[in-house]
Each structure stands twice: as C-alpha cells, then as structure tokens.
PDB file as gemmi writes it, atoms N, CA and C in Angstrom:
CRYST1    1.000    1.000    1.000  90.00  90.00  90.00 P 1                      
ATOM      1  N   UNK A   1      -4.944  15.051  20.340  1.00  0.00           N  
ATOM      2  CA  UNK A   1      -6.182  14.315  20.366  1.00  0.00           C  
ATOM      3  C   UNK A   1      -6.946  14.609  19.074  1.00  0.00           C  
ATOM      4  N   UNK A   2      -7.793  13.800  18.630  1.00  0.00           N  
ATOM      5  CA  UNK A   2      -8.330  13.729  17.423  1.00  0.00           C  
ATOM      6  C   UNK A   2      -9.608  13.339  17.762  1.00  0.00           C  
ATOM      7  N   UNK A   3     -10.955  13.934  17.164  1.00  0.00           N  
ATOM      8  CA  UNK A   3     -12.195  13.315  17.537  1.00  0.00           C  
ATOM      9  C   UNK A   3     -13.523  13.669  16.152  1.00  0.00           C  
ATOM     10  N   UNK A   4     -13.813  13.335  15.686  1.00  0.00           N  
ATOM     11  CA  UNK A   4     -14.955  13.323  14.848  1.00  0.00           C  
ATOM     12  C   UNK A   4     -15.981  13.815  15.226  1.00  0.00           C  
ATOM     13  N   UNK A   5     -16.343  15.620  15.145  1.00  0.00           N  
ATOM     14  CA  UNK A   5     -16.697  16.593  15.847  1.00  0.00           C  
ATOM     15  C   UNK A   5     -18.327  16.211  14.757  1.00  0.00           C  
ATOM     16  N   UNK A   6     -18.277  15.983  14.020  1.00  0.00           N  
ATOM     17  CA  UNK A   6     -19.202  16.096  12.826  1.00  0.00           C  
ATOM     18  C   UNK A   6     -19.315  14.680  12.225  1.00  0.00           C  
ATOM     19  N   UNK A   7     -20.251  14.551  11.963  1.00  0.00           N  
ATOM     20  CA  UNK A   7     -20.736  12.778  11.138  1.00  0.00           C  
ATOM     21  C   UNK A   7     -21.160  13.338   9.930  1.00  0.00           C  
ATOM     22  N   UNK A   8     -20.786  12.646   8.401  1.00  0.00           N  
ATOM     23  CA  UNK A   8     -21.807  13.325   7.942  1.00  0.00           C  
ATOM     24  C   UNK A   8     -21.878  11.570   6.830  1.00  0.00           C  
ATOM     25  N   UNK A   9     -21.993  11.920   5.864  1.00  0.00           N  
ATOM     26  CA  UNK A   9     -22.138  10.589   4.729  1.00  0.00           C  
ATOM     27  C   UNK A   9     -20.762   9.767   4.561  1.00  0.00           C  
ATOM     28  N   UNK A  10     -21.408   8.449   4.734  1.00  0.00           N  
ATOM     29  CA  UNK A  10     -20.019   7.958   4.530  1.00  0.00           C  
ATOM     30  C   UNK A  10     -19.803   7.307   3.622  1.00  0.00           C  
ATOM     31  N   UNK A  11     -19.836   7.626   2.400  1.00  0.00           N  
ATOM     32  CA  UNK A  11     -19.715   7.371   0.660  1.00  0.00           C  
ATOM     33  C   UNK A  11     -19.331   8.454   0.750  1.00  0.00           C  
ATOM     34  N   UNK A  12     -20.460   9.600   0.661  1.00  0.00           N  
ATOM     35  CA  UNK A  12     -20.493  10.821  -0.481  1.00  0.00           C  
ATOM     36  C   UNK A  12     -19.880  12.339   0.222  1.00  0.00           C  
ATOM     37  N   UNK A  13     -19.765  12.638   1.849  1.00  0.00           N  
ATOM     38  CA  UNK A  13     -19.161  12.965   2.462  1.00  0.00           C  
ATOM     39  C   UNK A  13     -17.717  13.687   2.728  1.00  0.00           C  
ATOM     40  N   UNK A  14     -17.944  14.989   2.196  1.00  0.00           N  
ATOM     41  CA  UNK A  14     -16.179  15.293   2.139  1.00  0.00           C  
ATOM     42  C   UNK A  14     -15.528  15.134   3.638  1.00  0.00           C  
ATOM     43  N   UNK A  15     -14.096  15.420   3.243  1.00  0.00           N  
ATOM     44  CA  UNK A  15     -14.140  15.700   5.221  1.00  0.00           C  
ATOM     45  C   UNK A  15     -13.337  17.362   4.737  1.00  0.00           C  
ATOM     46  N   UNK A  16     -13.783  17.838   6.665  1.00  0.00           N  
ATOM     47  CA  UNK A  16     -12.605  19.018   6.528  1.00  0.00           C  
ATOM     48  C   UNK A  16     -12.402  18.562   7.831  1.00  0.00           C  
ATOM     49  N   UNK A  17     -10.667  19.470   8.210  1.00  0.00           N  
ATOM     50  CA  UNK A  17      -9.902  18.977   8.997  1.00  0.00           C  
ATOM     51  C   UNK A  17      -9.771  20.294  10.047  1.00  0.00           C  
ATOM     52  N   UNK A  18     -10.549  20.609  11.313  1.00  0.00           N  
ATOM     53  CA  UNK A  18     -10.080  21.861  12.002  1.00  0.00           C  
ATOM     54  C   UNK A  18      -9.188  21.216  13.034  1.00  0.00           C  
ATOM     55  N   UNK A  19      -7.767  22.176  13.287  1.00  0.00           N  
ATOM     56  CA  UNK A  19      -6.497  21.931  14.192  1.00  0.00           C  
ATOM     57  C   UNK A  19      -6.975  22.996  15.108  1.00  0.00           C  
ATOM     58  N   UNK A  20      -7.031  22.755  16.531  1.00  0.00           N  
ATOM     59  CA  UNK A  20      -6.590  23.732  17.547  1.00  0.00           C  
ATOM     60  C   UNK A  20      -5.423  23.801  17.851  1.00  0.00           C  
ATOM     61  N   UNK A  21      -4.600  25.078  17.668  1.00  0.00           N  
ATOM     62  CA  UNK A  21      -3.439  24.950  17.700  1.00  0.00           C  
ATOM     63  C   UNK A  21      -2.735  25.127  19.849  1.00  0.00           C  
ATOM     64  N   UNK A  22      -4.187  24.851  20.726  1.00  0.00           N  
ATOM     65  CA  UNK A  22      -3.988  25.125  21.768  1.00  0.00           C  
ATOM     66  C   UNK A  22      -3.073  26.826  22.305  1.00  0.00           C  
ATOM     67  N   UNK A  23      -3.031  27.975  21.323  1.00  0.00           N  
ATOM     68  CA  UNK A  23      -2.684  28.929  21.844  1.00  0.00           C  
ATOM     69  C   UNK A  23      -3.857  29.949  21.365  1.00  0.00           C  
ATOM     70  N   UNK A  24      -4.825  29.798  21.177  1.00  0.00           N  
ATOM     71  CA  UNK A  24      -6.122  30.572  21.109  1.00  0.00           C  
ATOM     72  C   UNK A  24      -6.308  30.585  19.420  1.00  0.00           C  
ATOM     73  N   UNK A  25      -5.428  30.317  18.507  1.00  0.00           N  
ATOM     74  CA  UNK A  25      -5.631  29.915  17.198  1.00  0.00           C  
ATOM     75  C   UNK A  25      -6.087  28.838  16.632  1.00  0.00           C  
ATOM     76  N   UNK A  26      -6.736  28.603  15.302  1.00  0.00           N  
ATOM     77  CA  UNK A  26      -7.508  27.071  14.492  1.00  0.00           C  
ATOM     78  C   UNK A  26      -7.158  27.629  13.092  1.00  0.00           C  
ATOM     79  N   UNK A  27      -6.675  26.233  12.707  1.00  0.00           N  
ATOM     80  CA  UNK A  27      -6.469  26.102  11.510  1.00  0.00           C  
ATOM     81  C   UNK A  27      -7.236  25.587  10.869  1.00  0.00           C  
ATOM     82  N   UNK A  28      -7.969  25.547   9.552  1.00  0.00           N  
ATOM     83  CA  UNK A  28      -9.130  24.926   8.828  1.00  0.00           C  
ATOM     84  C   UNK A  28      -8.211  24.441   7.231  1.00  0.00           C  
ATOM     85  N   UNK A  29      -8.776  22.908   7.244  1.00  0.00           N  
ATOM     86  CA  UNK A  29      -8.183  22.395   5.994  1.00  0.00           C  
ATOM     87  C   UNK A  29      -9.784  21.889   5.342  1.00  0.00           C  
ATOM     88  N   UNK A  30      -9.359  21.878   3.997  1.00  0.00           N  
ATOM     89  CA  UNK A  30     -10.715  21.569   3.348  1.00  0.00           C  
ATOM     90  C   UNK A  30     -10.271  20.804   1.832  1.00  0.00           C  
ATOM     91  N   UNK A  31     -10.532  20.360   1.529  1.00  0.00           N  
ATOM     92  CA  UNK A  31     -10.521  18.933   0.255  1.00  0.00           C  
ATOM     93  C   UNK A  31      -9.825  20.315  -0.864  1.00  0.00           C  
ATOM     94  N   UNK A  32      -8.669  19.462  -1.304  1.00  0.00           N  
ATOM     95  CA  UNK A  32      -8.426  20.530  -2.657  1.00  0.00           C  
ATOM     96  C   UNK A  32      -8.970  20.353  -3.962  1.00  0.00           C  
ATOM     97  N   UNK A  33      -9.118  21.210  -4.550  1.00  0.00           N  
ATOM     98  CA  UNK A  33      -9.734  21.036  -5.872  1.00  0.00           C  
ATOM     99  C   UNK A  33      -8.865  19.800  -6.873  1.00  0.00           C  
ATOM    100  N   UNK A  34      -9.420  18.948  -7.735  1.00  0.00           N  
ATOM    101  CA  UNK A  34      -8.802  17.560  -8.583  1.00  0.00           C  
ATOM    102  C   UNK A  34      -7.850  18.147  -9.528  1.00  0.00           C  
ATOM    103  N   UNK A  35      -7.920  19.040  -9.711  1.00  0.00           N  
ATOM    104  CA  UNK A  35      -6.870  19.984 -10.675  1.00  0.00           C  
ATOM    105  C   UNK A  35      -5.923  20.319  -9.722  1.00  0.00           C  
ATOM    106  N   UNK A  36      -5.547  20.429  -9.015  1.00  0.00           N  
ATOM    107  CA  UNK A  36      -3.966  20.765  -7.857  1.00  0.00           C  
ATOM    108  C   UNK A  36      -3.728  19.215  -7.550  1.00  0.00           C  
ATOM    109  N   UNK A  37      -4.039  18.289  -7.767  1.00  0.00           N  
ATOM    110  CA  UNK A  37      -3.428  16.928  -7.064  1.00  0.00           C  
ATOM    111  C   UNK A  37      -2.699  16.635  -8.114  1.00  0.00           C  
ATOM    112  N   UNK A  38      -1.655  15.829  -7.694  1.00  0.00           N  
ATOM    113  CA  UNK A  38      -0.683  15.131  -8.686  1.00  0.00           C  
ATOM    114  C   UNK A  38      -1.073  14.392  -9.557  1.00  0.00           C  
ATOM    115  N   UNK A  39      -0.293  13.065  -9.174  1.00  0.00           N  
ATOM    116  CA  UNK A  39      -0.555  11.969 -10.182  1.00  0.00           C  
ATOM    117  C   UNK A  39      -1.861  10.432  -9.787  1.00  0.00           C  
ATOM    118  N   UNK A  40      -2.124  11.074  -8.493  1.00  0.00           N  
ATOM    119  CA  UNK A  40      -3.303   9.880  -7.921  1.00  0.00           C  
ATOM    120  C   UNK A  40      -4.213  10.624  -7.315  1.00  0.00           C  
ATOM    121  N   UNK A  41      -4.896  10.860  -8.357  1.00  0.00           N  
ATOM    122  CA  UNK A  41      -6.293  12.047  -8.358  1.00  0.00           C  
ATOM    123  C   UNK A  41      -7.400  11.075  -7.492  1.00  0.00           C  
ATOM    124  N   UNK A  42      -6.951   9.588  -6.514  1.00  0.00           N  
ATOM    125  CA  UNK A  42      -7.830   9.335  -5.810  1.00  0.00           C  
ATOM    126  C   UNK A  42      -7.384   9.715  -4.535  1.00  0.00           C  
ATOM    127  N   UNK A  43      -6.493  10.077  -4.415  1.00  0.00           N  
ATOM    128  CA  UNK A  43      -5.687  10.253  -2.760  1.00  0.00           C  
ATOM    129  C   UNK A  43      -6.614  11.492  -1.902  1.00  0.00           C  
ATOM    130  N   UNK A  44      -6.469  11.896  -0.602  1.00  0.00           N  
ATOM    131  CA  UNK A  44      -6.829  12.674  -0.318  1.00  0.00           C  
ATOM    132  C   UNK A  44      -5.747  13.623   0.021  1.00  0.00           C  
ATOM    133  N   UNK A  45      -6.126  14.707  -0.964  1.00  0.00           N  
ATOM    134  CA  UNK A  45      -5.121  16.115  -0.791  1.00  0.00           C  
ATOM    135  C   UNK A  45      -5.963  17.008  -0.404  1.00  0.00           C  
ATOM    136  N   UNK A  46      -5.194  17.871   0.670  1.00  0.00           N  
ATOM    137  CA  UNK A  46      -6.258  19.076   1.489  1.00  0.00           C  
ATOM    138  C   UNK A  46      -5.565  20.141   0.920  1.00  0.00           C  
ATOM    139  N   UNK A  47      -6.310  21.596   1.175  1.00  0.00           N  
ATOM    140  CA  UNK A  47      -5.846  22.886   0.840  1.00  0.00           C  
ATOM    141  C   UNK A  47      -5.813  23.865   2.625  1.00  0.00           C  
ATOM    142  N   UNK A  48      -5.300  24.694   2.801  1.00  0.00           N  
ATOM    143  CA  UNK A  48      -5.480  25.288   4.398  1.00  0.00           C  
ATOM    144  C   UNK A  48      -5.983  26.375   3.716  1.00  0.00           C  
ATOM    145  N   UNK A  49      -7.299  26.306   4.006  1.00  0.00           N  
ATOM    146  CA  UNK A  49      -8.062  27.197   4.164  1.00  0.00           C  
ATOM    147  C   UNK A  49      -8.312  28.739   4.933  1.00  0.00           C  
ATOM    148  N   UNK A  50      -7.577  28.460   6.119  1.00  0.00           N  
ATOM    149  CA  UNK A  50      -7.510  29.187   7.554  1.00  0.00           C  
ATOM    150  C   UNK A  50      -6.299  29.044   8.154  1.00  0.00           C  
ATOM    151  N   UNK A  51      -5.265  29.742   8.096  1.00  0.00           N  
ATOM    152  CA  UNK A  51      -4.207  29.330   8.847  1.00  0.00           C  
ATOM    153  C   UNK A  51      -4.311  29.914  10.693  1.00  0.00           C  
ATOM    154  N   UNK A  52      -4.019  29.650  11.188  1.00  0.00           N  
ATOM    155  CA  UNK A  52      -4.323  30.357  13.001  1.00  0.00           C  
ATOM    156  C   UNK A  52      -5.141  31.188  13.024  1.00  0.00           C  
ATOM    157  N   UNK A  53      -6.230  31.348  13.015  1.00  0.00           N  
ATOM    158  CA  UNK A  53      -7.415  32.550  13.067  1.00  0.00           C  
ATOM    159  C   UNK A  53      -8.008  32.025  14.181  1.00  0.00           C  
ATOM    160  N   UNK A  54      -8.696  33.336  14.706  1.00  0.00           N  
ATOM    161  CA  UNK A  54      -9.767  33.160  15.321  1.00  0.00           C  
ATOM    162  C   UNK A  54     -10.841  31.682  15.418  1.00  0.00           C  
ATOM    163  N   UNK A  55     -11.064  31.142  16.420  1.00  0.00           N  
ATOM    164  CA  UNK A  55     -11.476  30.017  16.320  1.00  0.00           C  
ATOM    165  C   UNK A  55     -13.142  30.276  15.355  1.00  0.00           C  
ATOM    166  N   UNK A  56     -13.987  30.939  16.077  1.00  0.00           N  
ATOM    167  CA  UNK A  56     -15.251  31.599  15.991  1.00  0.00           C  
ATOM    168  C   UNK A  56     -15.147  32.045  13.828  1.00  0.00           C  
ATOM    169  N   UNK A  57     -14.048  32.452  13.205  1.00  0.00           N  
ATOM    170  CA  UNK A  57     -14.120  32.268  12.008  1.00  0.00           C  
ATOM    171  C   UNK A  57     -13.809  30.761  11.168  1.00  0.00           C  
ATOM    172  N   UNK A  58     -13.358  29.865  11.761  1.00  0.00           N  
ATOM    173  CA  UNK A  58     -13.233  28.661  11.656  1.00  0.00           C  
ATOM    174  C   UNK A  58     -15.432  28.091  11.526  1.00  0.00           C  
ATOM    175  N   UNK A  59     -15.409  28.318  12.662  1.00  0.00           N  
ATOM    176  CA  UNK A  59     -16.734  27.694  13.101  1.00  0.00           C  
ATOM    177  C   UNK A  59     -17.585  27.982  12.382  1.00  0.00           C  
ATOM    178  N   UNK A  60     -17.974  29.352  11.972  1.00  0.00           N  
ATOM    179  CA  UNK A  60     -18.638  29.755  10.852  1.00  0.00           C  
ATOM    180  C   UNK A  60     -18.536  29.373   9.264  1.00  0.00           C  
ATOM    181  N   UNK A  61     -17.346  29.057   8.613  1.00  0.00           N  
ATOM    182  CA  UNK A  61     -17.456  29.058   7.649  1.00  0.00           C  
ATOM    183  C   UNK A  61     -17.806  26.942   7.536  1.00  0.00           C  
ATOM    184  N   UNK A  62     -17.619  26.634   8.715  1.00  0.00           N  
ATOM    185  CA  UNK A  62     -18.402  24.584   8.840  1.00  0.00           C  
ATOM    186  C   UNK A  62     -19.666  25.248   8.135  1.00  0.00           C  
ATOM    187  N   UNK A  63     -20.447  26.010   9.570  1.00  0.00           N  
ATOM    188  CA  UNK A  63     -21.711  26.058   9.366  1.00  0.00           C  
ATOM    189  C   UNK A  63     -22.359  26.357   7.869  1.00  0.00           C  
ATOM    190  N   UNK A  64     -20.929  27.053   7.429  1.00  0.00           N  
ATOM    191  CA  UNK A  64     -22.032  27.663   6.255  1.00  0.00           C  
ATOM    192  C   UNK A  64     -21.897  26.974   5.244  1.00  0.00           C  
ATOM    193  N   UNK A  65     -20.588  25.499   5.561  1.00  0.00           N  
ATOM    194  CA  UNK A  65     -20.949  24.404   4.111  1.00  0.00           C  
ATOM    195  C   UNK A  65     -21.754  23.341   4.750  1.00  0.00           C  
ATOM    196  N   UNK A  66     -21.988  22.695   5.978  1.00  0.00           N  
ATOM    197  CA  UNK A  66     -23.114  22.156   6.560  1.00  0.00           C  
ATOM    198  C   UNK A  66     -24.485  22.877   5.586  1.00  0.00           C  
ATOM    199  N   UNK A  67     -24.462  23.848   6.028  1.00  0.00           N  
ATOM    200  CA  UNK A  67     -26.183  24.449   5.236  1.00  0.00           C  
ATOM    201  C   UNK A  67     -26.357  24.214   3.487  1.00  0.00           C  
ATOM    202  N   UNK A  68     -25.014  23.936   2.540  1.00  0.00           N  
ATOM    203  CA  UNK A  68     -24.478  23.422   1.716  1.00  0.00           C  
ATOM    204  C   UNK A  68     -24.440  21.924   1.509  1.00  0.00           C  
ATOM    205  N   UNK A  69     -23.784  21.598   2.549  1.00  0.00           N  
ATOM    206  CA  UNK A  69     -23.766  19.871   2.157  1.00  0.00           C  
ATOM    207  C   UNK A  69     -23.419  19.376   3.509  1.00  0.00           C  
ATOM    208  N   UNK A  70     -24.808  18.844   3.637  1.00  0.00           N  
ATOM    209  CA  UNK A  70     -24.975  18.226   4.981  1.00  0.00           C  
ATOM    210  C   UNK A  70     -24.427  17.141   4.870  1.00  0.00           C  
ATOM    211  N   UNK A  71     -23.548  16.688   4.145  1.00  0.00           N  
ATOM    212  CA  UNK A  71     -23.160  15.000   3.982  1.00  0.00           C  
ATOM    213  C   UNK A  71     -20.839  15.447   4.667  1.00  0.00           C  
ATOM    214  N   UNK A  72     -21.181  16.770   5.332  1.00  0.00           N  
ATOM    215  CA  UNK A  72     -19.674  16.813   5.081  1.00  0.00           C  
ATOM    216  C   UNK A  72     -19.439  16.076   6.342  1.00  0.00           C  
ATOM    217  N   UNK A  73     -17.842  15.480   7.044  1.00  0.00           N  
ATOM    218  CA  UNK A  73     -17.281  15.337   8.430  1.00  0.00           C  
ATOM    219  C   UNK A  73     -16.741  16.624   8.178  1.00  0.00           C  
ATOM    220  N   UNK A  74     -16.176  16.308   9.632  1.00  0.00           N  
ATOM    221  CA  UNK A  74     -15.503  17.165  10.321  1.00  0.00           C  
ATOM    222  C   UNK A  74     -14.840  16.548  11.429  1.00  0.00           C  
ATOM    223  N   UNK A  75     -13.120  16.470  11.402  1.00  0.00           N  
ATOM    224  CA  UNK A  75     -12.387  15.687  11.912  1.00  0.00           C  
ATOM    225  C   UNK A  75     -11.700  17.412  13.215  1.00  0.00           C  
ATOM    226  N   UNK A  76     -11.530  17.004  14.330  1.00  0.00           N  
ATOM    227  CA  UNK A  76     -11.169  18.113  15.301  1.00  0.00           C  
ATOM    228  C   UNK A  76     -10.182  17.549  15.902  1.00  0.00           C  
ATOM    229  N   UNK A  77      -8.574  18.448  15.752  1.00  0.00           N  
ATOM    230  CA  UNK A  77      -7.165  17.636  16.300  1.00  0.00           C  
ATOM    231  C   UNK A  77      -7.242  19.012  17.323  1.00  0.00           C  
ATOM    232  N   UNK A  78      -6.478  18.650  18.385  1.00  0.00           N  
ATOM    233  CA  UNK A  78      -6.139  19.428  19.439  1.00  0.00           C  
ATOM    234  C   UNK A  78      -4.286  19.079  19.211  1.00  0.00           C  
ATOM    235  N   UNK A  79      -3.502  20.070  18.908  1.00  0.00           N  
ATOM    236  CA  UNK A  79      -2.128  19.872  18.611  1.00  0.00           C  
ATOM    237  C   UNK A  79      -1.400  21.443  18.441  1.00  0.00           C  
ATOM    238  N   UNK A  80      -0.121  21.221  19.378  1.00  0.00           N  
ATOM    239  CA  UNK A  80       0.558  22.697  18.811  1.00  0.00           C  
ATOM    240  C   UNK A  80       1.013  22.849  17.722  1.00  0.00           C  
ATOM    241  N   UNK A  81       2.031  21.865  17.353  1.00  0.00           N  
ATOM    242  CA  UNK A  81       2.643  22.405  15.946  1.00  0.00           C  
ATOM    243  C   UNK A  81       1.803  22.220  14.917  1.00  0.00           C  
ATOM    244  N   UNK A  82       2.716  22.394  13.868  1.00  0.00           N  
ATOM    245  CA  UNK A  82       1.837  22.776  12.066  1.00  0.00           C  
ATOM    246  C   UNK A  82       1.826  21.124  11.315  1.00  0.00           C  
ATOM    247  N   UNK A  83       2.604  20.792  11.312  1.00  0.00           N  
ATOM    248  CA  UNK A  83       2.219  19.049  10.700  1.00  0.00           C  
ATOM    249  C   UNK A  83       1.338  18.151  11.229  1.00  0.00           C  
ATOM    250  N   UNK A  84       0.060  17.894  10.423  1.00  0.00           N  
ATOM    251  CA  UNK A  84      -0.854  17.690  10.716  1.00  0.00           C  
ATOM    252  C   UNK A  84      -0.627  15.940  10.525  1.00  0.00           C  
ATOM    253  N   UNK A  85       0.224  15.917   9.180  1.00  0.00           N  
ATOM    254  CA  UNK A  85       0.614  14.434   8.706  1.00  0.00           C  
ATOM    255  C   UNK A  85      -0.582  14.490   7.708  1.00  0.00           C  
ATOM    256  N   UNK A  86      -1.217  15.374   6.912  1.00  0.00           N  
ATOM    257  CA  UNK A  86      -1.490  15.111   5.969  1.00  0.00           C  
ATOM    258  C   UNK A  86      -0.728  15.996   4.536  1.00  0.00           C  
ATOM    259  N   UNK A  87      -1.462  15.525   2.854  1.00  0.00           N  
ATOM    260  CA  UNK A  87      -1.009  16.217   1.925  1.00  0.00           C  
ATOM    261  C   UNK A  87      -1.004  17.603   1.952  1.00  0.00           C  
ATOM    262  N   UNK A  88      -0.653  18.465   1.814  1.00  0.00           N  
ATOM    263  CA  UNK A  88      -1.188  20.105   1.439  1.00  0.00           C  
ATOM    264  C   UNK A  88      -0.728  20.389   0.214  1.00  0.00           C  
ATOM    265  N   UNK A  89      -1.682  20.832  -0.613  1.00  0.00           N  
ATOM    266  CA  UNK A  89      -1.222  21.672  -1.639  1.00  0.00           C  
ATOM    267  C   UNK A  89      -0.955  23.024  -1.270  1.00  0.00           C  
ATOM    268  N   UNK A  90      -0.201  23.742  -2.242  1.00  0.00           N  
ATOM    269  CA  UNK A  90       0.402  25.381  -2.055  1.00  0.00           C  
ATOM    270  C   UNK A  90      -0.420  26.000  -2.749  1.00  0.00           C  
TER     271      UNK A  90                                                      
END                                                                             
C-alpha cells in the first residue's frame, strides 16, 4: 500500500520515500544530490538514507527537514521486500 502521509508544494516540493518493511523496520529514501545522477539530471534519483531502522529514527529526521522545508512530501509504502521500483544511487 502506498499513501501520501505528507502534502507539501507541488512545483517546489521534494519528495522523500519512507518503506515499512512490516517486520518492525523503515527504510527512508531522500532525493540524491544532481552530481550522482547520470545522464538525465531531470529524472528522479533517490539515495537510502535509512536502511531498516527503527521506525521512531525515520520519523524524526521528516520532522527535522519539515522544520527546514515545509514544501517537502512524503510518500508512505507498507511492503516486505527491498525493491521499491525506484532509481537508487550507491
């Protein structure tokens, strides 16, 4: 399941991507820097930020780019495995 936990700008608006991995772990993805993307520096490429942690360290570090940039989403998948079906950089 997938749900849009967070609204934020929809122009200027990054997104980040938290996975519940449904076994008490969350994964946190967040926009990668324009210098790690390939050759279509308009695409959206994520970085994993958080691999299975504690949910409660997930949650905290939203809040603390919310207080940063209130224009972010925040997209929330409920899923076991690791392929999210998006880019990742290494």
């Amino acid at each position: 399941m997938c749900v849009v936990s967070r609204r934020g700008d929809p122009i200027a608006g990054q997104v980040f991507i938290e996975v519940d991995h449904l076994d008490g772990t969350v994964s946190l993805f967040t926009p990668a820097p324009i210098v790690s993307r390939q050759d279509n520096a308009a695409a959206l490429v994520f970085q994993c930020r958080f691999s299975r942690v504690e949910s409660q360290k997930v949650r905290e570090r939203i809040a603390r780019e919310v207080e940063f940039d209130p224009d972010l989403w925040v997209l929330s998948l409920d899923m076991r495995g690791d392929d999210i079906g998006i880019d990742v950089v290494k």
